[in-house]
C-alpha positions as CSV (number, residue, x, y, z in Angstrom):
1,X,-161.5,116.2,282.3
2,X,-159.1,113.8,280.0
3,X,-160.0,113.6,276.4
4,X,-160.1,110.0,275.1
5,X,-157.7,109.6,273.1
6,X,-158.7,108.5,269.4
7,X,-157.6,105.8,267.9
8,X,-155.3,106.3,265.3
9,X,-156.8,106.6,261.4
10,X,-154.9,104.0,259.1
11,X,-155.1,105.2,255.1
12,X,-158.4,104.2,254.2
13,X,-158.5,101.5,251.3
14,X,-159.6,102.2,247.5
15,X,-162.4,100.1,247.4
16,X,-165.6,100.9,245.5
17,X,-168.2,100.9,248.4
18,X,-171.8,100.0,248.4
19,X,-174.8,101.6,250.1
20,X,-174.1,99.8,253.5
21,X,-170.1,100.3,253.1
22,X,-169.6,96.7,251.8
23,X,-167.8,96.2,248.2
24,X,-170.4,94.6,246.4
25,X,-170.1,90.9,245.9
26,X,-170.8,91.5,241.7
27,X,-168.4,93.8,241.3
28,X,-166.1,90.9,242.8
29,X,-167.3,88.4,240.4
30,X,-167.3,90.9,237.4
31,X,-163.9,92.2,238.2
32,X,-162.9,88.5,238.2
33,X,-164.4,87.4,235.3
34,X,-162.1,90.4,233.2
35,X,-159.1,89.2,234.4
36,X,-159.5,85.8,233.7
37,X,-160.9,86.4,229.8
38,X,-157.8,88.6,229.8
39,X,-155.6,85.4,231.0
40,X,-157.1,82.9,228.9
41,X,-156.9,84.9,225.5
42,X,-153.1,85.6,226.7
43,X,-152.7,82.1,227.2
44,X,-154.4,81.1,223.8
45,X,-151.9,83.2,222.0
46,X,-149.1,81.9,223.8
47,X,-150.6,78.5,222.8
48,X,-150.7,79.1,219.2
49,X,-146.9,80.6,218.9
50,X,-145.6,77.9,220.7
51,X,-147.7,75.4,218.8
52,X,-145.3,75.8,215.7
53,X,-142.4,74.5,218.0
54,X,-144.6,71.4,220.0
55,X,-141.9,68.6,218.7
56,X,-139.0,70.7,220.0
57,X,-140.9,72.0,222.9
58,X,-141.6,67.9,223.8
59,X,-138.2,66.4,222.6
60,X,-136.4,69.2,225.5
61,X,-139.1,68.0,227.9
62,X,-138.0,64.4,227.4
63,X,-134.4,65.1,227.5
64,X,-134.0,64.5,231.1
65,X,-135.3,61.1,230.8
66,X,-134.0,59.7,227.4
67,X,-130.7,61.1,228.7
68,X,-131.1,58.2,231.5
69,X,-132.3,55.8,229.1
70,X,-130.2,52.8,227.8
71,X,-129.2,53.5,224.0
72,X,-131.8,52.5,221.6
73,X,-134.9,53.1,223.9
74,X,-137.6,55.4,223.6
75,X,-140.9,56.8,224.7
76,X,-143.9,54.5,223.6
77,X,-147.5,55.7,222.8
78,X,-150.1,53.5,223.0
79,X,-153.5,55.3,221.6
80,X,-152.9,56.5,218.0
81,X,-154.1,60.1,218.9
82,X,-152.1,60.4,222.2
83,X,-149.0,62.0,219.8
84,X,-151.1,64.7,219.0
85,X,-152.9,65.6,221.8
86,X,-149.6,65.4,223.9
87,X,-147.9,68.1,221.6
88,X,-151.7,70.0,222.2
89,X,-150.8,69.9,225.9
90,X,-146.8,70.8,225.7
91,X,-148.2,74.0,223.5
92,X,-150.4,75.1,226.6
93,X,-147.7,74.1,229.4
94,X,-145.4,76.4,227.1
95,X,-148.0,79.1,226.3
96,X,-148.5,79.2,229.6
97,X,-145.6,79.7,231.3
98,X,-144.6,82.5,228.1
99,X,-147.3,84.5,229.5
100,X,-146.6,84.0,233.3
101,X,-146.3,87.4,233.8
102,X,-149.7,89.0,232.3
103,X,-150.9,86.2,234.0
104,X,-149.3,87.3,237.5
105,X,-150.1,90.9,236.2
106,X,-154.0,90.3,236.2
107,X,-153.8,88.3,239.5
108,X,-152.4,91.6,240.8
109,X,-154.9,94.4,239.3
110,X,-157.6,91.5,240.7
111,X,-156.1,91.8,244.1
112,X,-155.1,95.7,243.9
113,X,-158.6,97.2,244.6
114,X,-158.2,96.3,248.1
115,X,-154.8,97.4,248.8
116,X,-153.6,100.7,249.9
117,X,-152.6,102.9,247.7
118,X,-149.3,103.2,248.9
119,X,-149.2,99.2,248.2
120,X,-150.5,99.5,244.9
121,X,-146.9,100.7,243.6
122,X,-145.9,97.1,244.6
123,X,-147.1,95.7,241.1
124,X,-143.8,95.6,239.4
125,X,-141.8,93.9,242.0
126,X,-144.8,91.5,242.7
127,X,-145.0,90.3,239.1
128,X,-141.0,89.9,238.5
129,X,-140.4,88.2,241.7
130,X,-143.7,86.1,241.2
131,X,-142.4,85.1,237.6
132,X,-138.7,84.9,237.9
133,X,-139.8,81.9,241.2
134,X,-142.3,80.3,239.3
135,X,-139.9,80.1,236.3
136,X,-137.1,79.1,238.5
137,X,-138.6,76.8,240.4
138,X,-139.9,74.8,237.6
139,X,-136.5,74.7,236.1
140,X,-134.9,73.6,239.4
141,X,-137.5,70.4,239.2
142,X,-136.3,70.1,235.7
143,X,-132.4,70.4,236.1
144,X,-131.3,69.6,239.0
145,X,-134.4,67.1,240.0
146,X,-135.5,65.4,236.8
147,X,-132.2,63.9,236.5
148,X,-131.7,62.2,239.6
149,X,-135.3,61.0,240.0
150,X,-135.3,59.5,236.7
151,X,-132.0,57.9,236.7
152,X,-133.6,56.7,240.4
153,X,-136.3,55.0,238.7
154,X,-135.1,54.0,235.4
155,X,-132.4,52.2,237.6
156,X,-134.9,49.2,238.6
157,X,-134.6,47.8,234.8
158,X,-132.9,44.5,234.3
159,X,-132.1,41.2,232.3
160,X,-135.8,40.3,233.8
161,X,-137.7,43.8,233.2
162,X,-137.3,46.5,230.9
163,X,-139.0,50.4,231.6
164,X,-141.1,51.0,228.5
165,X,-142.1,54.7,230.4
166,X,-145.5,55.9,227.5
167,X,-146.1,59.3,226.6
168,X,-149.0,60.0,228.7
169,X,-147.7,58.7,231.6
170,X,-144.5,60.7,231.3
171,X,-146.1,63.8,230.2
172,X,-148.9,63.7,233.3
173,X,-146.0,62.8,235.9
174,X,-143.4,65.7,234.8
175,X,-145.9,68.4,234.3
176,X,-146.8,67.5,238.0
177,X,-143.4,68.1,239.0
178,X,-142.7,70.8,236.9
179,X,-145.7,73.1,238.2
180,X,-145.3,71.6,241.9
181,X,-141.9,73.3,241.9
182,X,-142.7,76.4,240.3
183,X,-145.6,76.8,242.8
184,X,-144.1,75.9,246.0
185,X,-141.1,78.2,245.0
186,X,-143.5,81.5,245.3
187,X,-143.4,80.4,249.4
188,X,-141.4,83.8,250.0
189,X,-143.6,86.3,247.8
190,X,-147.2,84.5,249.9
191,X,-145.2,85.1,253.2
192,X,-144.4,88.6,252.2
193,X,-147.5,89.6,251.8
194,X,-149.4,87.9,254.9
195,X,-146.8,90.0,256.9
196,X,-148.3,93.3,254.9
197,X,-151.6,92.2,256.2
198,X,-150.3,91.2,260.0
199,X,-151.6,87.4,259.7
200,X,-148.2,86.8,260.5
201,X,-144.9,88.0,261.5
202,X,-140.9,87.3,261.8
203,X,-141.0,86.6,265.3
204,X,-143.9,83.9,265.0
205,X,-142.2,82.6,261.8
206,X,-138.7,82.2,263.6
207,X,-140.8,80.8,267.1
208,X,-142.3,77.5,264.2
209,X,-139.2,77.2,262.4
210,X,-139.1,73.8,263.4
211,X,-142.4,72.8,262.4
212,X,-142.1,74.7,258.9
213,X,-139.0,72.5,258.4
214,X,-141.1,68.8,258.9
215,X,-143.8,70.6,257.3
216,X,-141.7,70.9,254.2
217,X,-140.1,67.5,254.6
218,X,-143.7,66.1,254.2
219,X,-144.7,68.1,251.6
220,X,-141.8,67.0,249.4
221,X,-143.2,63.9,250.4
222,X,-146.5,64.3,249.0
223,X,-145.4,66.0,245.3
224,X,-142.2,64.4,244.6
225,X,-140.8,60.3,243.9
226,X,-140.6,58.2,246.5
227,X,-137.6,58.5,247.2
228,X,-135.1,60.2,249.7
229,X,-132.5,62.1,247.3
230,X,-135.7,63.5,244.9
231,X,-137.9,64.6,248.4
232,X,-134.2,66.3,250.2
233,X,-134.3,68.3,246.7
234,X,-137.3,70.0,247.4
235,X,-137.3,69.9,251.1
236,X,-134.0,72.0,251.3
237,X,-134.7,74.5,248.7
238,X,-138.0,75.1,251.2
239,X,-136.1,75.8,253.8
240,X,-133.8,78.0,252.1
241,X,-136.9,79.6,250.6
242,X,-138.9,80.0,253.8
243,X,-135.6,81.6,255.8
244,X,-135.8,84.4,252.8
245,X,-139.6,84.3,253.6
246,X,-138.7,85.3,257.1
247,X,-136.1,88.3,255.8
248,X,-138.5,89.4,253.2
249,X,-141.4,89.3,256.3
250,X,-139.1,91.5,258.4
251,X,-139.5,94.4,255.9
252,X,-142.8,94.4,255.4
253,X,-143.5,94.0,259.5
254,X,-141.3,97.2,259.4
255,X,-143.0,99.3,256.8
256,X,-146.5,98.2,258.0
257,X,-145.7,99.2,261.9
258,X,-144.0,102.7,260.4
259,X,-147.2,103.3,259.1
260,X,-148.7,102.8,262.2
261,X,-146.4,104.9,264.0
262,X,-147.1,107.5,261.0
263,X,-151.2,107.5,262.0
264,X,-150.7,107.9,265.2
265,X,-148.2,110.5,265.0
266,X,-150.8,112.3,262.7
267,X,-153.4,111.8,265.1
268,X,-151.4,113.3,268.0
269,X,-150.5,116.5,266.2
270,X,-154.2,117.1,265.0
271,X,-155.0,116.5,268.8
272,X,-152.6,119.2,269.4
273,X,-153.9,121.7,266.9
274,X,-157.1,120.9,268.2
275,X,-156.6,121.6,271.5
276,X,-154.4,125.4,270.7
277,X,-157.5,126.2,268.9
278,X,-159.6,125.9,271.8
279,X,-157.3,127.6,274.2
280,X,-157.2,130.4,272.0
C-alpha cells in the first residue's frame, strides 16, 4: 500500500497562543497600546527639541515658496494666534519625522510576533529602508516638486490680482504634500513584504504593469496640484519605484519558495528515515 505523502511542515510562527490556538485578541490590543505610548513619548521629545528651532524650522519650510514670490511679498496670517500655533505644528512635523525610525522600529516589534523567526532578523533593513524612503520622498516633494508647483501657481498673479498665500493655508497644503510623498515612496518596502506573505508575486506584478502605471497617474492626481508638470513628478518616481518593487519582490518570492523547497526536503528525508526503521 502507498503512504500518503505529508504535506510539508513550514516553520511554525512565534505567536503567543491561546486555549483554542488563536493569539488572543487583548494581547493584540495591549501589545498595540505599548508601542504607540512608546511612539508618542518619542514624538513628544522630538517635539520639544525641535521646538527651540520652530522659526528656522518654518522660514526653511517656506523657502520654496518665498523663493517664487515677487520681492517684497510675504506670508500673511490672519488670526492673531495662528503664528503660534503654526510654529506648535512645524515642531511636531519636525519631531516627527526626527524620530521616524523608533517610530518605524515600534511598527516592526508590533508586527514581529507574527513573523517567522527567520524574518524577525529583517528589523534593521526594514527600519533603514522604511526611513531613508519616507525621508526621501518627502524631500523629493520638497526640492524637486515644491518649486515647480509653486512657481505654477504663484504664476496666475497680475496687474489685476495679487497671491496673498496665509499661513494656515500654506502650512495645511505643504504638509499634505510633504507626507503624501514620503508615504507613497515606501511603495517598494509594502510590495516587499506582500511577496514574503505570497499575496502577490513578480510575475502577477509584471502581468498589471500597465494598470499600476494609470493607477499611479491617478493617484498623483488625487494628492498633488492640478497640474500636469507637478502630477508627472510623482507619477514617474512611482513607476520607477514600483519596477524596484518588482526586483525587490523577486527576492523575497525566491527566499519564501527555498523555504518551501527546504520543508519538503525535510519532510522527504524524515519519510525516509521513517521508512529504514521499519524495514529494519
Amino acid at each position: 500500500m502507498l503512504k500518503k505523502k505529508a504535506s510539508p511542515k513550514l516553520p511554525q510562527r512565534e505567536t503567543e497562543m491561546d486555549s483554542e490556538g488563536k493569539q488572543p485578541f487583548i494581547s493584540h490590543l495591549e501589545e498595540l497600546r505599548k508601542r504607540l505610548i512608546s511612539s508618542a513619548i518619542a514624538v513628544g521629545i522630538g517635539f520639544a527639541a525641535s521646538y527651540a528651532f520652530a522659526e528656522k524650522l518654518f522660514g526653511l519650510l517656506v523657502a520654496p515658496l518665498t523663493a517664487v514670490m515677487p520681492e517684497g511679498d510675504h506670508l500673511i496670517f490672519t488670526n492673531l494666534p495662528e503664528m503660534f500655533f503654526t510654529y506648535l505644528k512645524v515642531s511636531l512635523l519636525a519631531g516627527i519625522m526626527l524620530v521616524a525610525p523608533f517610530i518605524f522600529y515600534q511598527l516592526w516589534m508590533f508586527i514581529a510576533p507574527g513573523l517567522y523567526k527567520k524574518e524577525k532578523k529583517y528589523v534593521i533593513p526594514f527600519v533603514v529602508a522604511s526611513t531613508l524612503l519616507f525621508v526621501g520622498g518627502s524631500l523629493f516633494g520638497y526640492f524637486v516638486v515644491f518649486p515647480f508647483g509653486f512657481k505654477f501657481f504663484v504664476g496666475f498673479s497680475n496687474e489685476y490680482v495679487k497671491a496673498l498665500p496665509s499661513v494656515k493655508q500654506y502650512f495645511s497644503f505643504a504638509i499634505k504634500l510633504l507626507f503624501a510623498f514620503g508615504v507613497v515612496f515606501e511603495l517598494p518596502v509594502v510590495i516587499f513584504f506582500l511577496a514574503k506573505m505570497g499575496v502577490v508575486t513578480p510575475k502577477m506584478l509584471r502581468k498589471n504593469r500597465k494598470y499600476a502605471i494609470l493607477m499611479t497617474f491617478v493617484l498623483a492626481a488625487i494628492l498633488t496640484p492640478p497640474d500636469v508638470v507637478t502630477q508627472c513628478m510623482m507619477a514617474g518616481p512611482l513607476i520607477i519605484l514600483y519596477e524596484i518593487g518588482i526586483l525587490v519582490a523577486q527576492i523575497a518570492w525566491k527566499s519564501r519558495e527555498k523555504k518551501k523547497k527546504d520543508a519538503e526536503d525535510d519532510e522527504e528525508t524524515a519519510e525516509i528515515d521513517e521508512s529504514e526503521e521499519v524495514n529494519k
